[in-house]
TORMARDREN-772818 format. One line per 10 residues: number of its first residue (from 1); their letters; for each residue x, y, z of N, C-alpha, C. Coordinates in steps of 0.1 Angstrom, whole numbers, plus 5000, padded with zeros to 4 digits. Layout:
NUM) A) X:Y:Z:X:Y:Z:X:Y:Z; ...
END
This chain:
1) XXXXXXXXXX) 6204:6322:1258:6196:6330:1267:6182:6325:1269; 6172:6319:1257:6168:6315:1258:6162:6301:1267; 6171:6290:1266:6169:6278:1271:6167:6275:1279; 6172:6283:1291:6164:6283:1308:6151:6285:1310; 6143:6295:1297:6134:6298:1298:6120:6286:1293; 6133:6280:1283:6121:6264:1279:6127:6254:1289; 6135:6253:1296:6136:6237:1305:6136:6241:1316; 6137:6249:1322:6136:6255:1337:6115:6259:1341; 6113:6258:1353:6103:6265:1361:6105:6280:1355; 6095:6292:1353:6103:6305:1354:6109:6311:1366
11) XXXXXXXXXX) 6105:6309:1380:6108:6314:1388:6132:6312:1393; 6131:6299:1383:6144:6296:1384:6154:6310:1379; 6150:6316:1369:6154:6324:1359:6156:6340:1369; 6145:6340:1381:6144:6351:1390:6151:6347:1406; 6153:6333:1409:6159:6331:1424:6170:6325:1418; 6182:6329:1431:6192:6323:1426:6190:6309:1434; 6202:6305:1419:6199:6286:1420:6206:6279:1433; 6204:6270:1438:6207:6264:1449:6222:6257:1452; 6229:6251:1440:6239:6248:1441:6246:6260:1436; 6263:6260:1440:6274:6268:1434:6273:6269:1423
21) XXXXXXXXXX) 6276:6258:1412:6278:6255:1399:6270:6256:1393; 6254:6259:1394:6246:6267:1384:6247:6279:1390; 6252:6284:1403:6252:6301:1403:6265:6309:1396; 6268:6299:1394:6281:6306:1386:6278:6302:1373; 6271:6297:1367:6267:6295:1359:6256:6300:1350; 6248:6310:1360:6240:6322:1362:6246:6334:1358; 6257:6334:1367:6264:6345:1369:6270:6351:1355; 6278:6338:1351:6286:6341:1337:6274:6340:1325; 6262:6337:1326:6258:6337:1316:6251:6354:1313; 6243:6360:1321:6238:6369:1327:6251:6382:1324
31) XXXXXXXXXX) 6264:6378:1329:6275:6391:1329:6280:6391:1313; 6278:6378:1304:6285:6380:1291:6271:6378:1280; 6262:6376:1285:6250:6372:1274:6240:6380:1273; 6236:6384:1285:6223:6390:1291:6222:6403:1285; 6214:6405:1276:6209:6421:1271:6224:6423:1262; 6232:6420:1256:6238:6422:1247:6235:6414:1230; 6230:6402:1230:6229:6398:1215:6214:6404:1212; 6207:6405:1217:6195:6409:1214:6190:6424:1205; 6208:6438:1212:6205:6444:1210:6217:6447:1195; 6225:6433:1191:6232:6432:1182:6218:6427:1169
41) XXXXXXXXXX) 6212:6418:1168:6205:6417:1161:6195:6428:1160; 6191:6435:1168:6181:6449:1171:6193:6458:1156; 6203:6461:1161:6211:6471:1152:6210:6465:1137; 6214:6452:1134:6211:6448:1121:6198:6445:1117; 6189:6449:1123:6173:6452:1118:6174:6465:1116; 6177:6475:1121:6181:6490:1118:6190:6493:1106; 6198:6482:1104:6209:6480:1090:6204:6479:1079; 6194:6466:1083:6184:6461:1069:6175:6468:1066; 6168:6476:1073:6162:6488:1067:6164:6497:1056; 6178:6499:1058:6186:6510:1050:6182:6505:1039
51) XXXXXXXXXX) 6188:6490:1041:6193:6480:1026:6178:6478:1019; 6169:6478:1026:6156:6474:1017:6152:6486:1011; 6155:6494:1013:6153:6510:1011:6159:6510:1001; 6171:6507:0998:6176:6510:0986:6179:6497:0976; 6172:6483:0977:6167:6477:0971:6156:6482:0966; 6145:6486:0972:6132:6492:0967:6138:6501:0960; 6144:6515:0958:6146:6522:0952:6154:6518:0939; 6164:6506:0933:6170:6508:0925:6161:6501:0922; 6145:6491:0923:6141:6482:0912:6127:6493:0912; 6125:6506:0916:6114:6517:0910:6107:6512:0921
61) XXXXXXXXXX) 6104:6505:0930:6092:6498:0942:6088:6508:0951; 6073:6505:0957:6074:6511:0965:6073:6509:0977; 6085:6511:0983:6091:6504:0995:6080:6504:1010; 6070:6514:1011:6064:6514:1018:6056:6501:1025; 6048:6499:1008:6043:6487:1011:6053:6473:1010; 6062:6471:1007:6074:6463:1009:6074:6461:1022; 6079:6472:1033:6078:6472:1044:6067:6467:1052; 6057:6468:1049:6049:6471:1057:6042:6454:1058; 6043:6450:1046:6040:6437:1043:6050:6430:1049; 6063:6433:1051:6072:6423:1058:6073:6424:1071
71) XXXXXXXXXX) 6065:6437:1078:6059:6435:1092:6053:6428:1095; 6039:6428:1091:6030:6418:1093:6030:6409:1089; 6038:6405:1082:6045:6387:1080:6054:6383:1093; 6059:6393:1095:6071:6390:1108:6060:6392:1120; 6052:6400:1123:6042:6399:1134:6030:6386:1134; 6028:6381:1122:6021:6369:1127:6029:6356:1128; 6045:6357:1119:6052:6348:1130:6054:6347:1140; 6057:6363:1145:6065:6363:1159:6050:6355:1168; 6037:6360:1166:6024:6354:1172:6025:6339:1173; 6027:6333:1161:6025:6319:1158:6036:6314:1168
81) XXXXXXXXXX) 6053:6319:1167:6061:6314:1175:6059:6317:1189; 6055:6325:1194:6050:6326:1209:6042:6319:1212; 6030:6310:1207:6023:6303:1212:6023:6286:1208; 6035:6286:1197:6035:6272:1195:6050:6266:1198; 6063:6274:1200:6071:6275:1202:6080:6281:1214; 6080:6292:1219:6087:6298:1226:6077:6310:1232; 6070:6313:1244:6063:6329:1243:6076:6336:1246; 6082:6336:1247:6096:6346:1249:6102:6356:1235; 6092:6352:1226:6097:6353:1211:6095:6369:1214; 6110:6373:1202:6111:6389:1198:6104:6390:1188
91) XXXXXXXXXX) 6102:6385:1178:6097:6384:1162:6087:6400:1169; 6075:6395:1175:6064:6401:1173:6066:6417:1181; 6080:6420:1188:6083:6431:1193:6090:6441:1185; 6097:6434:1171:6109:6438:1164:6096:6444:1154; 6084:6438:1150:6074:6440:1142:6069:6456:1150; 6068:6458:1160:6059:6464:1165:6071:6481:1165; 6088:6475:1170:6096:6484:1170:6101:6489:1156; 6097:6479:1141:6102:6481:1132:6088:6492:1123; 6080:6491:1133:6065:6502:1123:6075:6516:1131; 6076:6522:1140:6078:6527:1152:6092:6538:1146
101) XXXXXXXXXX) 6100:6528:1140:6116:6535:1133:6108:6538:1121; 6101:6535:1116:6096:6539:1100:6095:6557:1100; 6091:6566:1107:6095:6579:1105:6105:6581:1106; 6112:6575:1111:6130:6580:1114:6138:6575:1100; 6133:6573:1090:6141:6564:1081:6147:6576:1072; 6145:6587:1071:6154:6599:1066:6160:6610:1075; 6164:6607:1083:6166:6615:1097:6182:6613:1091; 6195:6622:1092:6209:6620:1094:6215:6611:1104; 6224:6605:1103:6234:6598:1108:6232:6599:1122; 6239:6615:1121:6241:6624:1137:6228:6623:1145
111) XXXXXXXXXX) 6217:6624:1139:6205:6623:1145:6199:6612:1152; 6201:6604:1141:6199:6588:1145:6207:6584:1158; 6219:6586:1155:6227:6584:1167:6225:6593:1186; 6215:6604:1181:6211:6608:1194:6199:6604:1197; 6190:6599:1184:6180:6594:1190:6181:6578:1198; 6193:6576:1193:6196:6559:1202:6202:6561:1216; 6211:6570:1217:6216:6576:1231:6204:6577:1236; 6194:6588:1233:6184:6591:1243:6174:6579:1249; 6172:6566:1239:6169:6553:1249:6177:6547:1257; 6190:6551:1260:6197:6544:1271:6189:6552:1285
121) XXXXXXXXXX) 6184:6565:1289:6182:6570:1300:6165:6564:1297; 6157:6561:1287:6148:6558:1287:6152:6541:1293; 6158:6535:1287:6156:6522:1291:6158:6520:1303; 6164:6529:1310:6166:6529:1324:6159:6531:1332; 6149:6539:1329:6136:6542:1338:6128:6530:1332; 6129:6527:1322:6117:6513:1320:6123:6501:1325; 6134:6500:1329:6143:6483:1338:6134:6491:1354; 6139:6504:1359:6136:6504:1373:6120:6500:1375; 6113:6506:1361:6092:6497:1362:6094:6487:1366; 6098:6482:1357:6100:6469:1358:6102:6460:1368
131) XXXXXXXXXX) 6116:6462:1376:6115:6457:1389:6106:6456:1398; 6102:6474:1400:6093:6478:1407:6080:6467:1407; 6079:6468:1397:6063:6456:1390:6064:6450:1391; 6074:6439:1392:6078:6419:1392:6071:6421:1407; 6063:6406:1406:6059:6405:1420:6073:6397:1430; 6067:6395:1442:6081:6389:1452:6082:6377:1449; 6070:6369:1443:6073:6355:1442:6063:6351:1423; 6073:6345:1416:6069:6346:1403:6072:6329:1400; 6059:6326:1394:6062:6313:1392:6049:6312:1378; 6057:6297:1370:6051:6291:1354:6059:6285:1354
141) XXXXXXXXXX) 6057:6281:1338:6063:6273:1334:6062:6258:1332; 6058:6254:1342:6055:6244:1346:6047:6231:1332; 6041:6236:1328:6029:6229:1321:6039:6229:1307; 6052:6235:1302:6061:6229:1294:6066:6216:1291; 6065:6214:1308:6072:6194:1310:6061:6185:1302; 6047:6189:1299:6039:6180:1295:6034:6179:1284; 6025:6173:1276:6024:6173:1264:6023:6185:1255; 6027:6185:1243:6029:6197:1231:6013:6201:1233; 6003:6198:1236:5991:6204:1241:5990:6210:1252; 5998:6209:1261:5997:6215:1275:6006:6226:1275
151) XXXXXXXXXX) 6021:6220:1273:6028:6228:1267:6022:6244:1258; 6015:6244:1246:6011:6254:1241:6001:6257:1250; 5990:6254:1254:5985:6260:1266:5988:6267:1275; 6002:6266:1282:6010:6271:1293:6016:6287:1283; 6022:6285:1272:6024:6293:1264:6016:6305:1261; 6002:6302:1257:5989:6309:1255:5987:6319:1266; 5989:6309:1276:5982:6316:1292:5996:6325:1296; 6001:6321:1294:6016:6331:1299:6019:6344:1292; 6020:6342:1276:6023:6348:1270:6020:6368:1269; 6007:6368:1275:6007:6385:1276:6021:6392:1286
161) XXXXXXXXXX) 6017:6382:1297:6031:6385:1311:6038:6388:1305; 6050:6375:1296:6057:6379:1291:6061:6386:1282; 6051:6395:1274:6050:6400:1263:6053:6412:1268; 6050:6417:1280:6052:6427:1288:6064:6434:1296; 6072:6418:1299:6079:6422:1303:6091:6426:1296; 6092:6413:1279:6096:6421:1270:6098:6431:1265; 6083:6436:1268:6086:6452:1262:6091:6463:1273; 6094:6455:1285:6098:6468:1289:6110:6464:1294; 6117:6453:1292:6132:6450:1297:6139:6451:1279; 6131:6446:1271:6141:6453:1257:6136:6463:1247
171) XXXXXXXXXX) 6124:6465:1248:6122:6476:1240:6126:6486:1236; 6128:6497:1248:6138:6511:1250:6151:6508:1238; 6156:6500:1241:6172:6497:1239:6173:6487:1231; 6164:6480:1224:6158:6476:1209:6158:6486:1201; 6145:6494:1208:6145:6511:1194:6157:6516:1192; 6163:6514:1204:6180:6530:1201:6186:6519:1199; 6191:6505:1194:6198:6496:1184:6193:6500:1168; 6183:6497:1167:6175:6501:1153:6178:6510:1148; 6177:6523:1154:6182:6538:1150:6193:6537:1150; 6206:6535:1157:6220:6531:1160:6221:6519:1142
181) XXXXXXXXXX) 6217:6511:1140:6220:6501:1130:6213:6509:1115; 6207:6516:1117:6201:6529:1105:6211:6536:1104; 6216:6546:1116:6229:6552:1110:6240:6546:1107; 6241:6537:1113:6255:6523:1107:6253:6527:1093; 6242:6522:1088:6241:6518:1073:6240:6528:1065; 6237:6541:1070:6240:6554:1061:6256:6556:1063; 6263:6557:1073:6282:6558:1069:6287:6548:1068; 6280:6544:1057:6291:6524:1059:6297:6522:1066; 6294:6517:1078:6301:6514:1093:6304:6502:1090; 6303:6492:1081:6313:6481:1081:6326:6480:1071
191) XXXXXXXXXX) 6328:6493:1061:6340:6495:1056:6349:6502:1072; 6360:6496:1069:6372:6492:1081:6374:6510:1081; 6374:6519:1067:6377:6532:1073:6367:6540:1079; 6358:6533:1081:6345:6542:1081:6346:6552:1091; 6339:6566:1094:6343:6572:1105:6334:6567:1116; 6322:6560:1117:6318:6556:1127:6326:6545:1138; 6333:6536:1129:6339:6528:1134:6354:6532:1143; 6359:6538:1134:6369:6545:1139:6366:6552:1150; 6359:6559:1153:6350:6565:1168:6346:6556:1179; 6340:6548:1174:6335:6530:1185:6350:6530:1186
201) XXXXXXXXXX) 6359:6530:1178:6372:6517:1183:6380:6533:1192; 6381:6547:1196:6383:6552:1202:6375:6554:1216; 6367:6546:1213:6355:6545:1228:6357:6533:1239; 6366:6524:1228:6367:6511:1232:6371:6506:1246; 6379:6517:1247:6390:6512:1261:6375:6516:1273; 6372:6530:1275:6358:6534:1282:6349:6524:1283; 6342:6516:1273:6334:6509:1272:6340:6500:1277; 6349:6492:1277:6353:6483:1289:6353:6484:1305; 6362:6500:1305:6363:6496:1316:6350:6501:1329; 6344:6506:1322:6325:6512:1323:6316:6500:1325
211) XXXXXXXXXX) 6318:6492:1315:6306:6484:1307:6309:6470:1320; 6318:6463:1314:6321:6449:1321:6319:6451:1342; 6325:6462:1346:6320:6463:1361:6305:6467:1366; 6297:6470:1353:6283:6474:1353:6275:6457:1348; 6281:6454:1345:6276:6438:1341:6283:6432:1346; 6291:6430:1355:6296:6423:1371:6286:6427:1381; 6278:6441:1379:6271:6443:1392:6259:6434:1392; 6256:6435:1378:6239:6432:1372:6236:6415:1379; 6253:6404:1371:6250:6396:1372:6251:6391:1385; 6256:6395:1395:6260:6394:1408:6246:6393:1414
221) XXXXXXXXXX) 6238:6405:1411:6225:6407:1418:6215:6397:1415; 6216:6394:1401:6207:6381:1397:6209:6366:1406; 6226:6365:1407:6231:6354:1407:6231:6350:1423; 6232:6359:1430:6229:6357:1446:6221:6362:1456; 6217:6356:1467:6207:6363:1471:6212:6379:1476; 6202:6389:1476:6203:6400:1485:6194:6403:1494; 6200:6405:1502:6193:6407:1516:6182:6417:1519; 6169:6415:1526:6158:6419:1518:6163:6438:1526; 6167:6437:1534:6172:6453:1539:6185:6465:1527; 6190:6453:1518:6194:6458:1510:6187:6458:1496
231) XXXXXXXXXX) 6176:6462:1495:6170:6456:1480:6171:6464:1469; 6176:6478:1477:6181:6492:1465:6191:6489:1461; 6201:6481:1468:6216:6477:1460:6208:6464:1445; 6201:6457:1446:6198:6448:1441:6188:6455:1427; 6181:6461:1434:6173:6474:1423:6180:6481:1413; 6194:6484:1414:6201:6493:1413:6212:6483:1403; 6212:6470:1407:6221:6464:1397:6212:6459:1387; 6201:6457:1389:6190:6454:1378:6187:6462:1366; 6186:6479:1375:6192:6491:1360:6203:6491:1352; 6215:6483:1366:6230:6487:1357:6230:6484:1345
241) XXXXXXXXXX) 6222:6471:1336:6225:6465:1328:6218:6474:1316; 6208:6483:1316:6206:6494:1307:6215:6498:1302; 6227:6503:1310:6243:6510:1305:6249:6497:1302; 6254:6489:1308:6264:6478:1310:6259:6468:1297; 6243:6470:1296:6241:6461:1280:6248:6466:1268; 6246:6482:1265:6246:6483:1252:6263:6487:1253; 6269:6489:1264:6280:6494:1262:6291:6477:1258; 6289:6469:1265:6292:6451:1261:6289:6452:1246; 6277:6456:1244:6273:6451:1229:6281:6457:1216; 6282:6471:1221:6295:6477:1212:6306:6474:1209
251) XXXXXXXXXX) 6311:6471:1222:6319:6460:1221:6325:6448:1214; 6313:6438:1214:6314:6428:1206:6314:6429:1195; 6302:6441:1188:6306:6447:1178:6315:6447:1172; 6327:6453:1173:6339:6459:1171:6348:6446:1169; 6344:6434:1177:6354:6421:1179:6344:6417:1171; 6337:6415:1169:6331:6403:1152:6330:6408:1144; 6331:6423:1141:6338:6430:1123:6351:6427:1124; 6362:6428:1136:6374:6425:1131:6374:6409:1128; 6370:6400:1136:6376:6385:1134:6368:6383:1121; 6356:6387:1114:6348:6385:1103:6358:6389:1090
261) XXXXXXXXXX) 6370:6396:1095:6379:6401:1084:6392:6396:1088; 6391:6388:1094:6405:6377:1095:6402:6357:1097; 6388:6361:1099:6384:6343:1101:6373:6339:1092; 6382:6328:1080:6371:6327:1069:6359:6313:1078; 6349:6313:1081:6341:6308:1087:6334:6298:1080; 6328:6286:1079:6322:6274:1070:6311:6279:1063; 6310:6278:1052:6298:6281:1045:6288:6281:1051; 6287:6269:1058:6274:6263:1061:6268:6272:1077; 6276:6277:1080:6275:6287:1093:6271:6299:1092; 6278:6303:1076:6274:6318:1069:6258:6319:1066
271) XXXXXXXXXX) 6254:6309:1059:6242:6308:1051:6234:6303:1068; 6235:6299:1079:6230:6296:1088:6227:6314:1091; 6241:6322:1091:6238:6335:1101:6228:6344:1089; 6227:6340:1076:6225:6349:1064:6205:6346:1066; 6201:6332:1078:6189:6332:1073:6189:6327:1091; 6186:6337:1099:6189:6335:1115:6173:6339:1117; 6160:6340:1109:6151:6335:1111:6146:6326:1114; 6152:6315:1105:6152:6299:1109:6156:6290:1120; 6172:6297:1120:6174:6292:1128:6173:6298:1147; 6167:6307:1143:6160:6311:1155:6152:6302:1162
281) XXXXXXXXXX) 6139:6302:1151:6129:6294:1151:6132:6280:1156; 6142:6273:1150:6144:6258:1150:6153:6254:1160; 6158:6268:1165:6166:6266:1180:6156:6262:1189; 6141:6268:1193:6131:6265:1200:6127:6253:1198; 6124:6252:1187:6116:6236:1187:6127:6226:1189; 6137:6224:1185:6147:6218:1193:6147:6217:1205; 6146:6228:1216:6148:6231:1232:6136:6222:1234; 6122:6223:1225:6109:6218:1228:6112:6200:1229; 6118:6199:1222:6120:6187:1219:6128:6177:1231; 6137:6184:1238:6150:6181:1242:6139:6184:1259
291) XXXXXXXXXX) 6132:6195:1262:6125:6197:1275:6111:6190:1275; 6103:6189:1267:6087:6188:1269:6084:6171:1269; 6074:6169:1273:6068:6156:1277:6065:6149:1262; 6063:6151:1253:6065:6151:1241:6079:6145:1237; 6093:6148:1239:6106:6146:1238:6111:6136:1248; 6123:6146:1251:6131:6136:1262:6127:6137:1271; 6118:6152:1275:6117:6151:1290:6124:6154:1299; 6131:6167:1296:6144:6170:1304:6141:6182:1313; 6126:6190:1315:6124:6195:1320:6125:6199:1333; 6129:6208:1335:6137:6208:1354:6148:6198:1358
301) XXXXXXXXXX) 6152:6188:1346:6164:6183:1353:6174:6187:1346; 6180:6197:1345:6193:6206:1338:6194:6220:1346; 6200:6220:1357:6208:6232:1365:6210:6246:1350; 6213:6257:1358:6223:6266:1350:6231:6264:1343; 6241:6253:1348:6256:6253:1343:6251:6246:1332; 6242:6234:1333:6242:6224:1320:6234:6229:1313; 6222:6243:1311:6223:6250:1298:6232:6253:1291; 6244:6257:1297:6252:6264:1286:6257:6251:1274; 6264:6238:1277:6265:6231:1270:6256:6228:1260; 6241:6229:1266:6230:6222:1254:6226:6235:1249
311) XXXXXXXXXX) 6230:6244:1252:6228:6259:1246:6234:6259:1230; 6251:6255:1235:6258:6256:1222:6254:6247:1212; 6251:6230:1217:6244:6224:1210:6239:6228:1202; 6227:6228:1209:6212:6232:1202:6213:6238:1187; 6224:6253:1195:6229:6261:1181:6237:6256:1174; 6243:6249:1174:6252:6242:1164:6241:6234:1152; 6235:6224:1162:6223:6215:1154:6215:6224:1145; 6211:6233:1146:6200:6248:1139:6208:6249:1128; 6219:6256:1137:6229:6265:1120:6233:6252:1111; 6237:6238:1118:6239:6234:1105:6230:6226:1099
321) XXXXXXXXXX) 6218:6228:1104:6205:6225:1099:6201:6230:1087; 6198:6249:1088:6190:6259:1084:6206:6265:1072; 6216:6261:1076:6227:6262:1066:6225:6251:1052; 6222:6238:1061:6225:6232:1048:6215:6234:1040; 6205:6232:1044:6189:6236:1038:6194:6253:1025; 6200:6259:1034:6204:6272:1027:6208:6267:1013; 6221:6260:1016:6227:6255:1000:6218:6249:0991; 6212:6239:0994:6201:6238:0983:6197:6248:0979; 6185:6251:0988:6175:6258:0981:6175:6276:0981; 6183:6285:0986:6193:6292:0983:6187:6300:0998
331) XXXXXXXXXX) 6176:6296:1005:6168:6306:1014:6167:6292:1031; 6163:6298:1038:6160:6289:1050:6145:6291:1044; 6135:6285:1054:6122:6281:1047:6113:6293:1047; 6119:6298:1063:6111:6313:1072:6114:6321:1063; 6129:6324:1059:6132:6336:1049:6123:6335:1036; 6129:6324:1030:6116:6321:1019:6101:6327:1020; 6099:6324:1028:6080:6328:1031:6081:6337:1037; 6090:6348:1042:6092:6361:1046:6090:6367:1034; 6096:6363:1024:6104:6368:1014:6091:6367:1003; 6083:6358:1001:6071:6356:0992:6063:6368:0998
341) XXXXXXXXXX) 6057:6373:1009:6052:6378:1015:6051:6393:1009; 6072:6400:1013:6074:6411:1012:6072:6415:1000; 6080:6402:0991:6075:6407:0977:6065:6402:0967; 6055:6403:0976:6041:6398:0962:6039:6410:0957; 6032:6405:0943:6028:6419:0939:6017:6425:0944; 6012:6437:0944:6001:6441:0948:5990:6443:0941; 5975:6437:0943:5964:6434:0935:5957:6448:0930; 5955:6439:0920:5944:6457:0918:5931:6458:0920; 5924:6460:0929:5911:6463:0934:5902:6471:0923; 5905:6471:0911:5897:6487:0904:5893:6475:0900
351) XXXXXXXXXX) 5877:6475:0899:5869:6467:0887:5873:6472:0877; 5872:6483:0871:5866:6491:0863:5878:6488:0858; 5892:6490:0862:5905:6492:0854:5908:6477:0850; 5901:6470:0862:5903:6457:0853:5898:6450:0843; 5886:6453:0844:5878:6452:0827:5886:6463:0815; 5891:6472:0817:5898:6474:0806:5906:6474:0802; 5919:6468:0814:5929:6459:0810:5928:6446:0804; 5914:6440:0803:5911:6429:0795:5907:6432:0783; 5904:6440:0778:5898:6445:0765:5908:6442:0755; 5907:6441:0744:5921:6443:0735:5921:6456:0729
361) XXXX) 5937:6459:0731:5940:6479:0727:5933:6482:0715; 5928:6473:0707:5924:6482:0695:5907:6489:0700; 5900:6484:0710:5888:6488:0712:5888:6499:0722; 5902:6499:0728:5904:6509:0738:5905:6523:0734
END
């Protein structure tokens, strides 16, 4: 999803592309990609919550500041990767959505689960802003093709835009994954009997046949021109994907817990998905590498269609990059220094207690 956005113009990403074979290549990427993994990773940020919660609790911690330190470790990444890396980056949105779920963290199952419903009609009015707001002719990008100094420059200057538009094409529907991935983790939704799951897999057939013609409309509208007398049909498939995202995303859901319990997968893939910080990160600077004047230089010469191949690439080279790295040293490097962050200890500011923690007990 990313990579159009580092080797392409941006405007490419909003007009459809000129040849067949990147519109169809648009098409399919947009109807099976677009607004669905984003909000799968969104739900397992909602998951890990749970889980640090009751890490903190079984070692006596107090989780608050645990958390709160692993925000702002994740928020001056997500900053640093926006401007030296990718401005597209979630890091610094997931920081902003993960302070935001913090009162919801003892709320019931049932609750949780309506407070994630009620961002689908939210996300929906924040896609129709959205449109409303994109101007008619949108263009950047550009200053990517050139040196890793111009490049981050172009990044710098772009980056509120995009930061914007972020928040309001995934935000909504980020938060109700998060809450959605919190109550996962209170009914153990990944034991096979669990009753959540068992519910998703009686949803299943609806969610298909709802979801996939609502992300046939979405990508249709992206992928071809519409006629400027029609622009509410075009408006209107731009919302579809509010519904048509998360209902896909359930979906998938459901197909990578089952094959995760029939397909033993390479180590080195596991420990790649176990530390997808890194290889987040190292997906980008790879694209940086492969697009910028700096690298090969491949900037604007790769259609639609030839993302998808260097797409899989890319991620193959990361995961078994940030995998192998895993086996040694048991962490990717990001997790590591996530992980120093969340768990330092906390200083003690008391002069006074600290001079008498230095004293020896018999004078105390």
């Amino acid at each position: 999803m990313n990579l159009p956005f580092m080797g392409l113009p941006i405007e490419a990403s909003f007009v459809p592309a000129e040849h067949p074979i990147d519109r169809m290549g648009a098409f399919f990427v947009e109807a099976f990609f677009q607004a669905k993994f984003f909000l799968l990773f969104s739900f397992l940020f909602g998951w890990g919550l749970h889980q640090q919660a009751l890490s903190a609790a079984q070692a006596s911690a107090a989780f608050g500041w645990r958390y709160g330190r692993r925000l702002l470790g994740l928020a001056v990444l997500g900053g640093l990767h926006a401007v030296l890396v990718f401005n597209g980056d979630i890091l610094l949105l997931y920081a902003v959505l993960g302070l935001l779920v913090w009162p919801l963290r003892h709320l019931e199952a049932g609750t949780l689960m309506r407070v994630a419903q009620a961002m689908v009609p939210v996300g929906l009015l924040s896609l129709t802003v959205l449109a409303l707001l994109l101007p008619d002719e949108i263009v950047g990008g550009a200053g990517l093709a050139g040196s890793y100094l111009e490049a981050t420059r172009t990044r710098w200057a772009e980056w509120p835009a995009t930061f914007g538009f972020l928040l309001l094409f995934q935000g909504p529907l980020a938060f109700g994954a998060f809450a959605a991935g919190l109550a996962a983790a209170k009914t153990g939704f990944f034991h096979r009997a669990s009753i959540g799951r068992q519910r998703l897999g009686r949803w299943l057939p609806w969610l298909l046949v709802v979801g996939i013609p609502l992300n046939l409309y979405y990508a249709a509208t992206m992928a071809w021109v519409v006629p400027p007398e029609h622009e509410w049909f075009a408006l209107a498939g731009f919302a579809a994907i509010g519904i048509g995202g998360p209902m896909l995303s359930a979906v998938y859901l459901l197909m990578l817990v089952a094959w995760a319990e029939r397909l033993a997968l390479p180590r080195v893939l596991l420990l790649a998905g176990r530390n997808s910080l890194s290889t987040y990160v190292l997906q980008g600077i790879l694209a940086g590498l492969l697009f910028g004047g700096y690298g090969l230089g491949l900037f604007g010469r790769v259609g639609q269609a030839g993302m998808i191949p260097l797409a899989v690439a890319v991620a193959l080279v990361a995961m078994t990059v940030v995998g192998g790295i895993a086996q040694r040293s048991g962490r990717g490097p990001l997790e590591a220094l996530l992980r120093s962050v969340t768990y330092v200890e906390r200083i003690n500011w008391n002069p006074a207690r600290s001079r008498d923690a230095q004293r020896p007990a018999t004078t105390r």
